[in-house]
C-alpha positions as CSV (number, residue, x, y, z in Angstrom):
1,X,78.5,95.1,77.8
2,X,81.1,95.7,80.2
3,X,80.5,96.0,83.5
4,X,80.7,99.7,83.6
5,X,81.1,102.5,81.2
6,X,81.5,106.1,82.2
7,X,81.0,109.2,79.7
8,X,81.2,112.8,79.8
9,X,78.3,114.9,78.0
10,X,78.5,118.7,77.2
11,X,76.0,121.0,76.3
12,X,76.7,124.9,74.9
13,X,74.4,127.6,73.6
14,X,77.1,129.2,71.5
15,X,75.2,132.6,70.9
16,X,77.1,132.3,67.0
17,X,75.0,134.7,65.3
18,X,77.0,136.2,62.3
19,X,77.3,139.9,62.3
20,X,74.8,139.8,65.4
21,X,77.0,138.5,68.3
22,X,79.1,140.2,70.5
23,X,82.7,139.2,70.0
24,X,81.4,136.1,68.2
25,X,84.7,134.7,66.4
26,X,86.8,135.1,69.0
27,X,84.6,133.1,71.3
28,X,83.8,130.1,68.9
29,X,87.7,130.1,68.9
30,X,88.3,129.8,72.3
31,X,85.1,127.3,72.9
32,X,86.7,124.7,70.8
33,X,90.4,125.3,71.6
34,X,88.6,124.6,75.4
35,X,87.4,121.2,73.9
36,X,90.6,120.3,72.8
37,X,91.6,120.6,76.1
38,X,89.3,118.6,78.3
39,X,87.9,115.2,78.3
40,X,84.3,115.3,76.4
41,X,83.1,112.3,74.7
42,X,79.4,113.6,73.5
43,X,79.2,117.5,72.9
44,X,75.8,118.8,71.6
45,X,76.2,122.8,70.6
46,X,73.0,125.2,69.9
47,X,73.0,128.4,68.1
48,X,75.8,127.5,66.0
49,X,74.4,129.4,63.1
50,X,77.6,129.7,61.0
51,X,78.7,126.1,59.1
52,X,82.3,127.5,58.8
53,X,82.2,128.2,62.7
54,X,80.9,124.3,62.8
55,X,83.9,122.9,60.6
56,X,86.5,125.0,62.3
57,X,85.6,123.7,65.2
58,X,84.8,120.5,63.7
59,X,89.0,119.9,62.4
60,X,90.3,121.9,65.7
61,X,89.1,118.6,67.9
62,X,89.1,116.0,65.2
63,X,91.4,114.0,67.1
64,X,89.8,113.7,70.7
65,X,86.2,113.8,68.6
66,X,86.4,111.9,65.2
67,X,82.5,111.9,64.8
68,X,80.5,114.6,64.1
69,X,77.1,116.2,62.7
70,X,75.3,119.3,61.3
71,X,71.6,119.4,61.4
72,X,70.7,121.3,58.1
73,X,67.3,123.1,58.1
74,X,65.7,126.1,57.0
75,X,67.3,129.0,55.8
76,X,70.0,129.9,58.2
77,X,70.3,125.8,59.6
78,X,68.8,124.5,62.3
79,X,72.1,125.8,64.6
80,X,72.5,122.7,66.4
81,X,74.9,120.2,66.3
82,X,76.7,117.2,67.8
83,X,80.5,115.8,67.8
84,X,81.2,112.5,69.3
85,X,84.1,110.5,70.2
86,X,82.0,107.6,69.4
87,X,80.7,105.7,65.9
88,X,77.5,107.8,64.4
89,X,75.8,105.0,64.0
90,X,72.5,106.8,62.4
91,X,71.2,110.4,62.4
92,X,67.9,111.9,61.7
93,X,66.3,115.7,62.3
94,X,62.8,116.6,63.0
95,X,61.2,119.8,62.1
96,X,59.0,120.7,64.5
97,X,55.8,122.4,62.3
98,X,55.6,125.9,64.3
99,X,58.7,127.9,64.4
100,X,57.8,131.2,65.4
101,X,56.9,133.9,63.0
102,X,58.2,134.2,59.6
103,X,57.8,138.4,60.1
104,X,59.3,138.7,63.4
105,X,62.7,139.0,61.2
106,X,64.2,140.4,64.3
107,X,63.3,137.2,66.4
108,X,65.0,134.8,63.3
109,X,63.3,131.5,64.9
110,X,61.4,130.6,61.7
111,X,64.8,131.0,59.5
112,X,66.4,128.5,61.3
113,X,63.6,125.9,60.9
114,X,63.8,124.9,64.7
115,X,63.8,121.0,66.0
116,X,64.7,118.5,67.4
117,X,68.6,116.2,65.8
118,X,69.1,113.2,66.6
119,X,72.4,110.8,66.5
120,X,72.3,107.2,67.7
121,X,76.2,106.4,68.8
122,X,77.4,103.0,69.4
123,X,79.2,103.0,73.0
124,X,81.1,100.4,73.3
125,X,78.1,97.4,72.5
126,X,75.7,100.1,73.6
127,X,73.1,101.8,71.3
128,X,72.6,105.0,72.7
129,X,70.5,107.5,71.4
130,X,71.7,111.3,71.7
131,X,69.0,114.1,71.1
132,X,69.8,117.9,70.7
133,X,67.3,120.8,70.9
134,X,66.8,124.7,71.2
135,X,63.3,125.6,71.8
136,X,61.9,128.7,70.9
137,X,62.9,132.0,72.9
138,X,60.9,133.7,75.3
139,X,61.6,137.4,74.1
140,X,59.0,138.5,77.1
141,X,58.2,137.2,80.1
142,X,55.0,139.0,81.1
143,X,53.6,138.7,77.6
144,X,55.1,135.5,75.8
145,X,53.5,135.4,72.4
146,X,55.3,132.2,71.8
147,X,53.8,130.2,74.2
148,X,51.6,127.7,72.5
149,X,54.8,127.4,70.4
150,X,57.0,126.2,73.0
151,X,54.6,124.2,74.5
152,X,54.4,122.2,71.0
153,X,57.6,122.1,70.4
154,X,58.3,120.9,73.8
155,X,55.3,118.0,73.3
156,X,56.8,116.4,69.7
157,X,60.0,116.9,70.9
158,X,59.0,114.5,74.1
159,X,57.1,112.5,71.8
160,X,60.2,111.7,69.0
161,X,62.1,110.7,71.8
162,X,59.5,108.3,73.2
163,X,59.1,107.0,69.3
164,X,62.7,106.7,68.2
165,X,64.1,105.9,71.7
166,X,62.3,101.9,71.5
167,X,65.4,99.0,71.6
168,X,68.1,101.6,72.7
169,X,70.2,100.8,75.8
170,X,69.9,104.6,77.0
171,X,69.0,107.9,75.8
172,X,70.2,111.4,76.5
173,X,69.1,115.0,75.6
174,X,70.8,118.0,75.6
175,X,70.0,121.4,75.0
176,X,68.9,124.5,75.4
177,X,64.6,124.6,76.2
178,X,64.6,128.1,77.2
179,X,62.3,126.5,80.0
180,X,63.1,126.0,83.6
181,X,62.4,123.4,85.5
182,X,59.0,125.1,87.2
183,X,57.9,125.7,83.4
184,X,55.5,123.5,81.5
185,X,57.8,122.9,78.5
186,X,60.5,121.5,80.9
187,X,57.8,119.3,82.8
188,X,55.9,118.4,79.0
189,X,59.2,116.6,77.8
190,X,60.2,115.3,81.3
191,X,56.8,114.2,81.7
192,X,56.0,112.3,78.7
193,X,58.9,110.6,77.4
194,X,60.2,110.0,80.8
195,X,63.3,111.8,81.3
196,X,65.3,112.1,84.5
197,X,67.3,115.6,85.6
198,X,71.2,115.2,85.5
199,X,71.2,118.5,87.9
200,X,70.6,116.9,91.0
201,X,69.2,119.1,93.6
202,X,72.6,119.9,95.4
203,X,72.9,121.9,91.9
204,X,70.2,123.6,91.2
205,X,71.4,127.4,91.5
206,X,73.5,126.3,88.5
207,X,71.6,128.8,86.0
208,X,73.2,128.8,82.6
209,X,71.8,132.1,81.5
210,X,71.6,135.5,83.0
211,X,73.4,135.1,85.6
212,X,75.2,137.7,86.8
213,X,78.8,136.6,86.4
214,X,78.2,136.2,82.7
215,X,80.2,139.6,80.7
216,X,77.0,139.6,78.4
217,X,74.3,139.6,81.6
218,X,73.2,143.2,81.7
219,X,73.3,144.8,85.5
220,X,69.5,145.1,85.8
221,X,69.6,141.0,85.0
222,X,72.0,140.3,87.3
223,X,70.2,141.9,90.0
224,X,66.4,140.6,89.1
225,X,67.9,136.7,88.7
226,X,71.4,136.9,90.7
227,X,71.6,133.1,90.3
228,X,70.5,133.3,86.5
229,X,68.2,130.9,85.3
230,X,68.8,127.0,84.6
231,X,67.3,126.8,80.7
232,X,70.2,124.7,79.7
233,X,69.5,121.3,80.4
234,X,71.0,117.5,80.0
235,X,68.1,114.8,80.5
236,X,68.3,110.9,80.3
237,X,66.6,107.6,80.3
238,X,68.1,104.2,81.3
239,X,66.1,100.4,80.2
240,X,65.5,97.9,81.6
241,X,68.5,95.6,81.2
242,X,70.9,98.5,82.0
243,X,70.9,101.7,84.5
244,X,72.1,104.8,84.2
245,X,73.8,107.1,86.8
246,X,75.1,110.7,87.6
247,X,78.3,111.3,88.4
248,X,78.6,114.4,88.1
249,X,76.9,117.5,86.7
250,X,79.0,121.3,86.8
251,X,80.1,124.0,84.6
252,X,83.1,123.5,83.3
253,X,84.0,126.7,81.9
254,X,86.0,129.6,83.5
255,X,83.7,132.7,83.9
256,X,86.0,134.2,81.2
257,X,88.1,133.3,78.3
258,X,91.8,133.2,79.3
259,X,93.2,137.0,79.1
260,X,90.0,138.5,77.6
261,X,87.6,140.2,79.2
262,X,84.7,138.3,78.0
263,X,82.6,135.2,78.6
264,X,82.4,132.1,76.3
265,X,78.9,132.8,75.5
266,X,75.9,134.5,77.0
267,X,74.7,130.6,78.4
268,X,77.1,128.6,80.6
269,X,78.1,125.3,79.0
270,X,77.0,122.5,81.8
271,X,78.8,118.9,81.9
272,X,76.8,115.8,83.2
273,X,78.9,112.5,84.0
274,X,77.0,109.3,83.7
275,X,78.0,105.6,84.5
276,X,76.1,102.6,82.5
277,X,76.3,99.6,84.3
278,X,73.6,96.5,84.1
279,X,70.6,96.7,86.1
280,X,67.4,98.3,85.8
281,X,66.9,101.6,85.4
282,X,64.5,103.6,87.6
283,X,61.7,105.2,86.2
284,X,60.9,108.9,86.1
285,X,57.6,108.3,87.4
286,X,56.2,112.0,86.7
287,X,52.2,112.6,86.3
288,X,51.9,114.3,83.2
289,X,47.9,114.0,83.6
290,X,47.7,118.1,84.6
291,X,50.4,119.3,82.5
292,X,48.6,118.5,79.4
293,X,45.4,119.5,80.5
294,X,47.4,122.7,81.1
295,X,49.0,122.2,77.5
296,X,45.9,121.8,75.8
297,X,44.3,124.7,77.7
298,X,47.0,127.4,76.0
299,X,46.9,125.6,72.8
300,X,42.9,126.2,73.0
301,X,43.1,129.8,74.3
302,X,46.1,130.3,71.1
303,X,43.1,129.1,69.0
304,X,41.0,131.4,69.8
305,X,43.6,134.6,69.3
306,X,44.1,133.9,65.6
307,X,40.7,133.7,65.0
308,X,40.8,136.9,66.2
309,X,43.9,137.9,64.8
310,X,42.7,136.7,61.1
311,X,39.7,138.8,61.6
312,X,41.6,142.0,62.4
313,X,43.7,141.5,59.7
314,X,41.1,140.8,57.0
315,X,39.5,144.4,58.7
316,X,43.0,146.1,58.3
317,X,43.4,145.0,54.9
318,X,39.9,145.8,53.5
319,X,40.7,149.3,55.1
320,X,44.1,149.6,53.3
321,X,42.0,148.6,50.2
322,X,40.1,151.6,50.4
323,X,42.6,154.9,49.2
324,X,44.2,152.1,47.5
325,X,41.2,151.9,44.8
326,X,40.8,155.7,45.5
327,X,44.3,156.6,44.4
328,X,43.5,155.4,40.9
329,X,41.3,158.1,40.3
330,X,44.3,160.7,41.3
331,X,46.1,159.6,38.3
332,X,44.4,161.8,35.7
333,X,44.7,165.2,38.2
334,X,47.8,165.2,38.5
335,X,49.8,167.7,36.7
336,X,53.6,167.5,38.1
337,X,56.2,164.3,38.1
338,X,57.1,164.9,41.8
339,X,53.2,164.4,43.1
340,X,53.2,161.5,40.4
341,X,56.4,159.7,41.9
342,X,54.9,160.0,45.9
343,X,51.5,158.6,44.6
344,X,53.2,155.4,43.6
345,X,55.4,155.3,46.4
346,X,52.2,155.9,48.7
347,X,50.7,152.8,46.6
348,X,53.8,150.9,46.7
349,X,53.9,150.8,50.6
350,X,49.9,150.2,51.2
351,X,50.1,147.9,48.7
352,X,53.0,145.7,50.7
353,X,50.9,146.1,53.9
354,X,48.2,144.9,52.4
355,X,50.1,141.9,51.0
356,X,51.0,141.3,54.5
357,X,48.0,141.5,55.9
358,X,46.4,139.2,53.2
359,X,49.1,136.8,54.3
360,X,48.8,136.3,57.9
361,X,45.1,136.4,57.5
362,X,44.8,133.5,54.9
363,X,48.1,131.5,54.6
364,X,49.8,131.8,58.1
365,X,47.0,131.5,59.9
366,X,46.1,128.3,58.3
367,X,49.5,127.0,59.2
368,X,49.5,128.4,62.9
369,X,45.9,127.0,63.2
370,X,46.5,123.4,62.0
371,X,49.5,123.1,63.7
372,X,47.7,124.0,67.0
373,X,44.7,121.7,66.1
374,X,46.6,118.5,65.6
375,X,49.3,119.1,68.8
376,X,46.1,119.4,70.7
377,X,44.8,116.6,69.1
378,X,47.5,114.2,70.0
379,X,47.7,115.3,73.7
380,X,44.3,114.6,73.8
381,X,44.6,111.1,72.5
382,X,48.1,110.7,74.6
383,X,45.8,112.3,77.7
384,X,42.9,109.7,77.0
385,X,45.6,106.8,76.7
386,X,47.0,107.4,80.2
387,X,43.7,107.8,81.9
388,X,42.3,104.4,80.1
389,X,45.4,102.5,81.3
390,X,45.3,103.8,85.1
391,X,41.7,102.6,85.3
392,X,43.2,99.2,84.2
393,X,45.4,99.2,86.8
């Protein structure tokens, strides 16, 4: 390799919801007429949820980015995607098994079949592996529902890295982990497959969302998290025959788009510049031993809630079964075609609840519970790993 290399990685949450987002066309315009502009050589996008918005911007910087990639999943796609100003040398996109909820239509996690793309570039005579993520949302803070999802999500993710990542010169993530640094889905993928920080601590009151001189960040946000929050992220890992340094880390975006009176998204876009140049890189060196414990402590309590959950629901729906079965014995009383019509209509819409019910009782929960059982599983076994190979030591 030569002596040194520098590059310049990006990473957006583009908030490109069709029909949903606020001002959303004219902002995936301006976000790639910016790229065309400045000097990007890896740019990983989230929330990208249109594939036109993905080739427009796609042909608009063709020319400074030749290489590019659409992780396809689920019904809406996965959302992310990568564009490279070097050789896409392989790609590959993991599904993480819980996505959220497939009812929670208003939260849309599960239609975008949620994980974790992966492109390996070849830098120069470097194979460098580029990852791209957007964990699952935390729609509430004091009661997070999703919890056990994130904090599995967050664990494969951290362990496809550590998988695919084995005779690469470096590796980098970026993303969007709707985790800070203080939470345990940031210090799960940190942790495990060894990832270093491109925010140095100099720049750590760069938040990427909420933050308040963002057009899309409500008043009441801006005052409860003035700085925003730092959920955006752009980790690494050097080797051993070649280290890896930061640069720089900022954001590079204007607080609005040029002559409009609105910001590029509802994240900030943050830019990390690294330098490759032979040595050793250092390790991470984070103890991971608590924050699985932790882990596997909220994927055990999770268990126990849809046990319960599958419970109540089985309850609700033998309830709803009840005037269900009594309601065929109205047929034969009733004289007129209006009372006729609202008893099927009545039937109709206990007969969809009980559906539901019958669903998230038997067939999600089954999902939701094996899921849990075999993330626990494998932090166990990663958990018993570590501690056999300290007492080695």
């Amino acid at each position: 390799m030569a002596d040194e290399v520098s590059i310049n990685v990006l990473t957006l949450n583009c908030w490109g919801i069709p029909y949903v987002s606020k001002d959303r066309k004219a902002r995936i315009e301006a976000i790639a007429e910016k790229f065309t502009v400045e000097n990007y050589d890896i740019i990983c996008l989230q929330e990208v949820w249109s594939v036109e918005d993905f080739k427009m911007i796609k042909t608009k910087i063709q020319e400074q980015l030749p290489y590019s990639h659409y992780f396809h999943s689920g019904v809406l796609g996965s959302g992310i995607c990568m564009l490279s100003r070097y050789p896409i040398q392989d790609v590959m996109f993991h599904k993480w098994p819980l996505n959220g909820y497939v009812h929670k239509i208003h939260h849309g996690d599960w239609f975008g079949g949620k994980g974790i793309g992966l492109c390996r570039l070849k830098i120069h005579d470097m194979n460098v592996n580029v990852y791209t993520v957007h964990l699952h949302a935390e729609y509430n803070c004091h009661n997070d529902e999703y919890i056990a999802h994130r904090v599995l999500q967050a664990f494969d993710t951290a362990q496809f890295i550590r998988m695919t990542c084995g005779g690469t010169d470096f590796a980098i993530l970026g993303g969007d982990l709707n985790a800070g640094p203080q939470d345990l889905a940031y210090r799960l993928i940190c942790g495990v497959a060894d990832l270093a920080d491109a925010c140095s601590n100099s720049s750590n009151n760069l938040g990427t969302n909420m933050c308040a001189n963002n057009s899309y960040t409500s008043s009441k946000l801006a005052r409860t998290f003035p700085k925003g929050k730092r959920i955006d992220h752009i980790l690494y890992l050097g080797s051993k025959n070649h280290k890896i340094e930061v640069t720089n880390f900022q954001h590079p975006f204007p607080n609005r788009i040029p002559y409009k009176d609105f910001s590029y998204s509802d994240h900030e876009a943050i830019m990390a510049s690294f330098k490759f140049s032979p040595g050793e890189s250092q390790e991470a060196n984070v103890d991971v031993k608590d924050v699985l414990k932790e882990a596997i402590k909220i994927c055990e309590t999770s268990l126990k809630n849809i046990r319960s959950q599958r419970f109540w629901y089985l309850l609700s729906g033998f309830i709803l079964s009840v005037p269900l079965v009594w309601s065929m014995g109205l047929d034969c009383s009733i004289e007129t075609v209006g009372a006729s019509i609202g008893l099927n209509i009545g039937r109709l819409f206990l007969t969809a609840i009980l559906c539901y019910t019958l669903f998230m009782s038997t067939l999600w929960n089954s999902v939701e519970k094996n899921a849990l059982r075999a993330g626990s599983l494998e932090m166990d076994i990663y958990l018993t790993n570590l501690n056999n190979n300290l007492s080695k030591k």
